[in-house]
N, C-alpha and C positions, 0 to 999 in steps of 0.2 A: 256744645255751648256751656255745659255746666263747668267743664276744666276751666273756662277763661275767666266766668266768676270768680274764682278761688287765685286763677293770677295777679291779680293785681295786689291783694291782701298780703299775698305769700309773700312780693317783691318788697312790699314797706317791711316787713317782719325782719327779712333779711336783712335789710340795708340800716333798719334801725338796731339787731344785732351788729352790722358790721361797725356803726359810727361808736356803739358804746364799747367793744373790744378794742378800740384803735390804741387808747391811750394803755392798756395792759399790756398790749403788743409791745408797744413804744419801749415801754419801759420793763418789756419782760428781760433783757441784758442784765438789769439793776439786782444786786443779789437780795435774798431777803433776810432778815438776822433777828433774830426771836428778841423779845421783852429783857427775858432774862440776859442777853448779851449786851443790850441797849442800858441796863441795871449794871452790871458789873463793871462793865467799858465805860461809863457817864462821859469821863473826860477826855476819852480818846474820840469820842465823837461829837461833832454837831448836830444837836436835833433840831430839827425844822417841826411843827404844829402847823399843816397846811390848811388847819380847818378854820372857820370864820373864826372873828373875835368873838361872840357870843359864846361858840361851841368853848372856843379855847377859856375863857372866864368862867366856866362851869368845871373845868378841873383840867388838868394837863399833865405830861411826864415832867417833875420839877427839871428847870435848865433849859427846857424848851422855849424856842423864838418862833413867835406868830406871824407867818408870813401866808394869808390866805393864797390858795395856790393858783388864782387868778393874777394875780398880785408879784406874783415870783420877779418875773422881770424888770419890774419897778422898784425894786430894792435890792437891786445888786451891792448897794453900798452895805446891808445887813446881812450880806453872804459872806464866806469865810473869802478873804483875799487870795490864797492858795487852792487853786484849782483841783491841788489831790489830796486835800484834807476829809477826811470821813463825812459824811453829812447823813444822817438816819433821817427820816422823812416818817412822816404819819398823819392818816386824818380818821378817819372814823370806818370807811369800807375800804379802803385802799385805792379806791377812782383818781380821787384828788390829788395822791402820794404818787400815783403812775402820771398825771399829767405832769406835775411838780418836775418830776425825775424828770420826763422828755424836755419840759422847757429848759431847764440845769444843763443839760446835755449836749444841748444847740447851745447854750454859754461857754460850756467849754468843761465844765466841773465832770470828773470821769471815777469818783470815788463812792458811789452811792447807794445807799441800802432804803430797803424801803420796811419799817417795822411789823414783822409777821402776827398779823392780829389786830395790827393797828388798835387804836386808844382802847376797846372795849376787848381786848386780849391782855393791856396794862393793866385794867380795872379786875376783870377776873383771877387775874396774878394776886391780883392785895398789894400792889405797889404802891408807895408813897403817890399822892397827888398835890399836886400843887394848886392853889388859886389867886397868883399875884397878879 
């Protein structure tokens, strides 16, 4: 009797690990390319800021376009028109950067990175930041 206590607990635990790995799965194909490549490269890439406007108005990789990553789909017209153009993707933990990446994916765009460290790996870098 006591083992079936502890099953139903275990199964939410599981299931709520499994819903939050989905989207790092999604987008584990997506390669990941450190700060310092995203600095060097600026203009061989698109950088995407998946994070809210708030987060992004508090500071950003300068060149970056704020497209919250709920939001991706609804501004296809602010994505690169070229499907295999580089697009660096970032938000704060990487959650929002792996969703971003899967919804991109089902659009069709097949070039994409996602910034290792995301925004607080820029910030410990000492990289310029921007506040436009």
């Amino acid at each position: 009797m006591k083992l079936n206590i502890w099953l139903f607990p275990m199964k939410v635990i599981l299931f709520s690990l499994l819903i939050l790995a989905t989207p790092l799965c999604m987008a584990q194909s997506t390669e990941l390319v450190s700060p310092e490549q995203v600095k060097q490269s600026n203009q061989d890439f698109r950088i995407i800021d998946v994070r809210s406007l708030e987060e992004y108005n508090n500071g950003h990789v300068p060149g970056a376009l704020n497209i919250p990553h709920h939001d991706i789909a609804n501004h296809a017209g602010l994505l690169p028109a070229d499907t295999e153009q580089p697009v660096v993707l970032y938000c704060r933990s990487g959650r929002r950067a792996g969703l971003a990446a899967s919804e991109l994916k089902k659009m069709g765009y097949n070039n994409l990175f996602l910034m290792q460290g995301d925004m607080p790996a820029w910030r410990e870098k000492g990289f310029d930041i921007a506040h436009d």
